[in-house]
C-alpha positions as CSV (number, residue, x, y, z in Angstrom):
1,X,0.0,0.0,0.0
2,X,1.7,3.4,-0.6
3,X,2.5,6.4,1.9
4,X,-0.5,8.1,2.9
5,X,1.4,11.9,1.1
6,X,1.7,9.7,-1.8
7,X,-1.6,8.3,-1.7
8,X,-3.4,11.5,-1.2
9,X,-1.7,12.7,-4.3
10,X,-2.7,10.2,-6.3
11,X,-6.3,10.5,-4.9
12,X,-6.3,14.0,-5.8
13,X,-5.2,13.8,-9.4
14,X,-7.9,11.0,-9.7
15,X,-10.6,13.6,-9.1
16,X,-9.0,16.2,-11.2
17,X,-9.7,14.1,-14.1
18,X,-13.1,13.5,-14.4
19,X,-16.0,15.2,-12.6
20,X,-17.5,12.7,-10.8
21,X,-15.9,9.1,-9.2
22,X,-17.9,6.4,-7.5
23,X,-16.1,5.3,-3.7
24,X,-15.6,1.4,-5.2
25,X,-13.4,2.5,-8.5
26,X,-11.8,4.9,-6.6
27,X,-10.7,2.3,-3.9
28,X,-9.6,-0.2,-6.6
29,X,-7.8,2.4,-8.9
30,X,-5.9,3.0,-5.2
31,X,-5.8,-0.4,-4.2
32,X,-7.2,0.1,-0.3
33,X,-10.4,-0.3,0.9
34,X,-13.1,2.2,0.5
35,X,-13.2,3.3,4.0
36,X,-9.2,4.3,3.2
37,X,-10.5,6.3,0.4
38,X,-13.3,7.9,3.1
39,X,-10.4,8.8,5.5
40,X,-8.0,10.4,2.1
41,X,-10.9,12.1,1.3
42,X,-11.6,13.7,4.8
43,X,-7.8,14.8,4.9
44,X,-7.8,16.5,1.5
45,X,-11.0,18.5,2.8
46,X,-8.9,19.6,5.9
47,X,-6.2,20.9,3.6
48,X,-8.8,22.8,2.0
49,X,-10.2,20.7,-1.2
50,X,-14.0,21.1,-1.8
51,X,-14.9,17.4,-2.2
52,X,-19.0,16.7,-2.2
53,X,-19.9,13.6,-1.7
54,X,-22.9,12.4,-3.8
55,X,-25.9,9.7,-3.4
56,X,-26.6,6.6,-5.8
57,X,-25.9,2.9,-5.8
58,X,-22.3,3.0,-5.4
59,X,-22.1,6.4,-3.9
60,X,-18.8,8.5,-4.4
61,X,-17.1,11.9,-4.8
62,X,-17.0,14.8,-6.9
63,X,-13.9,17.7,-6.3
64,X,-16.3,20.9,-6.4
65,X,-15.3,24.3,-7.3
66,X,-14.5,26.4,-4.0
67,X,-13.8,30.0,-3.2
68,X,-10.6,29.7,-2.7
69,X,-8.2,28.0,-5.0
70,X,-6.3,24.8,-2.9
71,X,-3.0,23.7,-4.1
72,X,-3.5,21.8,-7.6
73,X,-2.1,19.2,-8.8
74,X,0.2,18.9,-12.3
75,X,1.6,15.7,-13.7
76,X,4.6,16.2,-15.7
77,X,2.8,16.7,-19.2
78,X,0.2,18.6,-17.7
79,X,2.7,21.6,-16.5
80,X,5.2,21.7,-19.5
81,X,2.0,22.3,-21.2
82,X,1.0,24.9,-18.6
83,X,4.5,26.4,-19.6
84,X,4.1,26.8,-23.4
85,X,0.7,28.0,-22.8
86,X,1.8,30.9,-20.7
87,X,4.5,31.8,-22.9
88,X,1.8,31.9,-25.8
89,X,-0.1,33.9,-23.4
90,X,2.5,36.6,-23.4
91,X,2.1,37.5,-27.1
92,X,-1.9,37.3,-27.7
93,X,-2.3,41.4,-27.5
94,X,-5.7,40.5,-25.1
95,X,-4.2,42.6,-22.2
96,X,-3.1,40.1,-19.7
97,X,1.0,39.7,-20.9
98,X,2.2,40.9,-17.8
99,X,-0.5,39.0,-15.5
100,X,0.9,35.3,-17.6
101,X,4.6,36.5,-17.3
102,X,3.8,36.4,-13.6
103,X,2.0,33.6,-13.5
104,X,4.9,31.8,-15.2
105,X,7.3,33.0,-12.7
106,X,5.2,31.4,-9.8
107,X,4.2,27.9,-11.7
108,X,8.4,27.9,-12.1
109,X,9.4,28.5,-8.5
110,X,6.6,25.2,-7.5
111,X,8.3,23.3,-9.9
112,X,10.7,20.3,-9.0
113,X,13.9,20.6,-10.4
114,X,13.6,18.4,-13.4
115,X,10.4,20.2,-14.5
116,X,12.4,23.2,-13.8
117,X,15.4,22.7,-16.3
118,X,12.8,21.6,-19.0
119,X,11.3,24.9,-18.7
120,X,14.3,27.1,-18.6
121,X,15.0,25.1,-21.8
122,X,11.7,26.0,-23.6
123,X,11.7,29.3,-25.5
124,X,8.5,29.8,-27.5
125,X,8.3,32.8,-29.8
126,X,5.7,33.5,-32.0
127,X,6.3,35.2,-35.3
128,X,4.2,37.4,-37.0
129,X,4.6,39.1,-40.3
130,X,5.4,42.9,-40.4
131,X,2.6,45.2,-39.7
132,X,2.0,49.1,-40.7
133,X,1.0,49.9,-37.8
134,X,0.8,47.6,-34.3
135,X,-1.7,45.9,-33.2
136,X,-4.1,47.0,-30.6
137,X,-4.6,45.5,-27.1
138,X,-7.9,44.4,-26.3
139,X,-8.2,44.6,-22.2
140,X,-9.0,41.1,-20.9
141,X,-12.7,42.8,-19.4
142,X,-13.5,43.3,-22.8
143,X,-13.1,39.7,-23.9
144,X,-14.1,38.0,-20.9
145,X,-17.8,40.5,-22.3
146,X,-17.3,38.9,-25.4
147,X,-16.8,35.2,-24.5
148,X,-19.9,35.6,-21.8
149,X,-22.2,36.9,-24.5
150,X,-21.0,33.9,-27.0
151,X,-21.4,31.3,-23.9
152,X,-25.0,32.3,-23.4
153,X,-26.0,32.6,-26.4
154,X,-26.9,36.5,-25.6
155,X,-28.1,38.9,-28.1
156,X,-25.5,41.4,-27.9
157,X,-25.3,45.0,-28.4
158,X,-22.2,47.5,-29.2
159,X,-21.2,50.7,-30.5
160,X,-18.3,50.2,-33.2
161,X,-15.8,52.5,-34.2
162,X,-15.7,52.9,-37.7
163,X,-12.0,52.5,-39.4
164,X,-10.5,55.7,-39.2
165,X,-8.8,56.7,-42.8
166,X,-5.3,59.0,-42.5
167,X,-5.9,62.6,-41.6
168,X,-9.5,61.7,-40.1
169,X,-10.3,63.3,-37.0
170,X,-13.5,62.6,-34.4
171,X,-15.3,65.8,-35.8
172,X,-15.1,64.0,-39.6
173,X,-17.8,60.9,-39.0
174,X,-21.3,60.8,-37.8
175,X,-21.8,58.4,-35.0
176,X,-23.3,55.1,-36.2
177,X,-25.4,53.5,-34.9
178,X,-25.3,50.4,-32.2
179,X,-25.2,47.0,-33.8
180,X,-27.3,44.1,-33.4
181,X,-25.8,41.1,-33.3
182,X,-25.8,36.8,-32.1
183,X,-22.4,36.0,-31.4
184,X,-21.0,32.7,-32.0
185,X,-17.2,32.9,-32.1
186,X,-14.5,34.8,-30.4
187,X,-11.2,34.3,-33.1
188,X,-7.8,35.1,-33.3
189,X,-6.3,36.4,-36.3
190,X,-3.4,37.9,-37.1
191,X,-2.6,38.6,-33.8
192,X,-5.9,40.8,-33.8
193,X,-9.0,39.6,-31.8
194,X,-12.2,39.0,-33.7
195,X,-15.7,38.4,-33.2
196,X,-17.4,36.2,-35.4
197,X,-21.5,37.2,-35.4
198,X,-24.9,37.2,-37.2
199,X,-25.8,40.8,-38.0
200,X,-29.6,41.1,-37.2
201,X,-30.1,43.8,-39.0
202,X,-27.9,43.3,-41.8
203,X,-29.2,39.7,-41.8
204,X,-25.8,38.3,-42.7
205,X,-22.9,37.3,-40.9
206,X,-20.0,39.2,-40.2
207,X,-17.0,39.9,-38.5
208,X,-16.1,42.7,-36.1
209,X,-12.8,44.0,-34.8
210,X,-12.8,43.3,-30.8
211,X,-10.9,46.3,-30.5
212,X,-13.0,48.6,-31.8
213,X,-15.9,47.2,-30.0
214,X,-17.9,48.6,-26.8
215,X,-20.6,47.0,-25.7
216,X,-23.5,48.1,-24.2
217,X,-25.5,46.7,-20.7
218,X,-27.7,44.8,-20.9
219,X,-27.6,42.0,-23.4
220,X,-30.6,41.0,-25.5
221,X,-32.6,37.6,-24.9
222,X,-31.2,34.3,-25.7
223,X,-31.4,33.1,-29.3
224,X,-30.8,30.0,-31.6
225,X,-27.0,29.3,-32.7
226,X,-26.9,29.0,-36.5
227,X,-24.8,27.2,-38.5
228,X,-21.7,28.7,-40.4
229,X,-21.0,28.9,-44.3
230,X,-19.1,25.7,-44.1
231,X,-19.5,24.4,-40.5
232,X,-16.1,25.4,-39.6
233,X,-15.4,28.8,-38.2
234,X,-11.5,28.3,-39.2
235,X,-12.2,28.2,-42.6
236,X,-15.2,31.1,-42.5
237,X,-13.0,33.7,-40.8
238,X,-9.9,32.5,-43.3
239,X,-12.5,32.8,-46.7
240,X,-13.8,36.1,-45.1
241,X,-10.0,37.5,-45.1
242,X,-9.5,35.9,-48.4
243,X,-12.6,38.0,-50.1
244,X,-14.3,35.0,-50.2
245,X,-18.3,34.3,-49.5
246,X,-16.7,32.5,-46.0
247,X,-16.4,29.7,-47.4
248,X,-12.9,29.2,-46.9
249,X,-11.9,29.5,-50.6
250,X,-10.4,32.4,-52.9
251,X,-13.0,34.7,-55.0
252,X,-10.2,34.4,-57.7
253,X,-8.8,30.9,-58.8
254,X,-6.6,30.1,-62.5
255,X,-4.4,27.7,-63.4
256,X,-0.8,28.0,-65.6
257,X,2.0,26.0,-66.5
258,X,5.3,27.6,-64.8
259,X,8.9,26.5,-66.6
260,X,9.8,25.6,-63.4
261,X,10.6,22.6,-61.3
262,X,7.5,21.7,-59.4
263,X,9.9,21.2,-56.6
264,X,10.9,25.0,-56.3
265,X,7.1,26.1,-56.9
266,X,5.9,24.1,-54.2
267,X,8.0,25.9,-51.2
268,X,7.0,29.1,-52.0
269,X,3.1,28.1,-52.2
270,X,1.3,28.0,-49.4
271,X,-2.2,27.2,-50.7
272,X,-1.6,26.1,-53.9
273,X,-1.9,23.0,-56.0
274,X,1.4,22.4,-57.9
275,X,1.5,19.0,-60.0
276,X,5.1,18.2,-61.9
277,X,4.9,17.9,-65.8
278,X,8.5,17.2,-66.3
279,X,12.2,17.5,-65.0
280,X,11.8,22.1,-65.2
281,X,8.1,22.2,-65.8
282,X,4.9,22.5,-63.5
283,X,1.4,22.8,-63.4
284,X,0.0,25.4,-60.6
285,X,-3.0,26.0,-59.4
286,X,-3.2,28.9,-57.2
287,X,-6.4,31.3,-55.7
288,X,-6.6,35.0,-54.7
289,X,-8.6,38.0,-53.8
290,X,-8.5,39.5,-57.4
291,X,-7.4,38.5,-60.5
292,X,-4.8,41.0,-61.0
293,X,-3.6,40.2,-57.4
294,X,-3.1,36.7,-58.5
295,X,-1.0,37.6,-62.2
296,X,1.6,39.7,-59.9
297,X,1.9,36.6,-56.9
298,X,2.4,34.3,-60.4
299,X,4.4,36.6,-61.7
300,X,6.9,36.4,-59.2
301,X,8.2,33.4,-59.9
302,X,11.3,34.0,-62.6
303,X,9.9,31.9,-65.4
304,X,7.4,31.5,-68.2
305,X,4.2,31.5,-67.5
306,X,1.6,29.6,-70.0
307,X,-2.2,30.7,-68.9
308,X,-4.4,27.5,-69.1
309,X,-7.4,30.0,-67.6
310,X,-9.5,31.5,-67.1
311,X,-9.7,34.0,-69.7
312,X,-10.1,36.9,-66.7
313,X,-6.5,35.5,-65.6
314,X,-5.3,35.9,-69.3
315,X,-6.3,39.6,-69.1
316,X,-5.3,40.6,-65.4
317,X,-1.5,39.6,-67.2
318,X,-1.9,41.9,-69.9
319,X,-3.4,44.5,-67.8
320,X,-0.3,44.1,-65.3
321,X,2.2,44.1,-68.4
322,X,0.9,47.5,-69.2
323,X,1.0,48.9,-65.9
324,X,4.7,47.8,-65.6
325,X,5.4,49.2,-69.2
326,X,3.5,52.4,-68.3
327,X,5.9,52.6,-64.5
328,X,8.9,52.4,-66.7
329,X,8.0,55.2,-68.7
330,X,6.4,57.2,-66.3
331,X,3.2,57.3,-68.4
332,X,-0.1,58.0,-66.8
333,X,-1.5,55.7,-64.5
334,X,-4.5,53.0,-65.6
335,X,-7.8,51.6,-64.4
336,X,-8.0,48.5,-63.3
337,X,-10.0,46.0,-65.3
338,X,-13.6,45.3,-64.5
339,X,-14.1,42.4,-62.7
């Protein structure tokens, strides 16, 4: 039978793992008797654990939420993960960096040496592409409004600031007015925050900057979800940033044959389908918001290029060919083509 420390331990991580336990499993998962696991159960209440004990034909235990929070209980996995998570936590831009860079720090100084050199060995850094301008924190208040709402299933209401173009000032836009909206997804993207929501009075769905979002008390009655474009809000909020109808593909798609190895077309495409046609030739399929958008990310690899179609790809290349000629010669700028 082992130690009682050792035995309470174990005990405890048991009911961390699933919400409720009957008094028989629990003694043979422990291998004592189930007045042992009565007398466990008793200590870890005196050390401050809220463990209810519950009625049925077996009887057993359930570790309740209290108003304090006890000591918890990692395994090895469980706070590595607790780790990376932090470290994540430090570059999310939803106003809580310093509060997880803390929180790291303590989780460390609990930690038994082993799990401590592990740590101090993992460096996580998250890279994101360039950006004009920073991104804007989001205070934690303002999500945990957000997630409520989308937990509830909460009509919600907000005012939203409109995107403010350079040299605009307050005094330059009419205050719009309060949306409507049932929100269903609280995203990430980009590093940006992002609330994914029918528009009730727009009757469609959209997506609204969290950051530019204040939102206003009380919150509407309860309402049905509905189902996204696709069923997958990964692939909505991906399509909606693509120009797409959310449905997770490109507005734009064609198809050419590159003198290129498919080899070194494929590292430089993401999305793309790339299928070899010989030793320096490829075929590509590739999709993008417009279709001269999608001649100039062709265009950048140094090769022919054979248009299979569509014909609007065919024409976005001779509309870019005569922009570049035009920037050569500093000739007048040209419209784009018509969609």
């Amino acid at each position: 039978m082992p130690k009682t420390s050792a035995r309470l331990l174990s005990l405890l991580s048991l009911l961390q793992a699933r919400r409720d336990w009957p008094g028989a499993l629990l003694a043979e998962r422990l291998d004592v008797s189930p007045r042992t696991v009565r007398r466990d159960v008793d200590r870890l209440r005196e050390l401050g654990y809220p463990i209810a004990a519950f009625k049925g034909p077996d009887g057993g235990y359930r570790l309740d939420a209290g108003t304090e929070l006890p000591p918890l209980l990692f395994d090895d996995e469980q706070a590595v993960a607790l780790a990376v998570a932090l470290q994540i936590a430090t570059t999310t831009g939803a106003g809580i960096e310093q509060a997880a860079a803390r929180a790291l720090t303590t989780v460390r100084q609990v930690m038994p040496a082993r799990l401590r050199h592990r740590i101090d060995t993992l460096r996580v850094t998250t890279v994101e592409p360039p950006a004009i301008r920073p991104n804007p924190q989001v205070g934690s208040s303002l999500l945990m409004a957000l997630s409520a709402a989308v937990h509830t299933r909460e009509v919600l209401r907000f005012d939203y600031a409109p995107a403010s173009p350079p040299g605009a000032t307050g005094d330059d836009r009419a205050e719009p007015p309060p949306r409507r909206v049932q929100p269903h997804h609280l995203v990430t993207w980009g590093g940006r925050w992002y609330l994914v929501a029918w528009d009730l009075d727009r009757e469609d769905w959209r997506t609204f900057r969290a950051d530019r979002i204040t939102p206003r008390i009380p919150t509407g009655p309860r309402f049905t979800p509905r189902e996204l474009p696709g069923g997958n809000v990964a692939a909505f909020v991906a399509g909606r940033f693509q120009g797409s109808d959310g449905a997770g593909d490109w507005p734009c798609r064609g198809e050419v044959i590159l003198d290129l190895p498919a080899a070194a077309v494929s590292r430089y495409t993401r999305d793309g389908v790339v299928e070899e046609l010989g030793p320096d030739r490829c075929r590509l399929v590739l999709g993008s918001w417009s279709w001269p958008g999608l001649a100039a990310t062709i265009g950048r690899f140094d090769a022919d290029i054979e248009v299979v179609g569509p014909a609007e790809l065919k024409d976005a290349f001779g509309y870019l060919a005569r922009r570049y000629a035009n920037a050569a010669t500093d000739a007048p700028a040209m419209p784009p083509p018509v969609p």
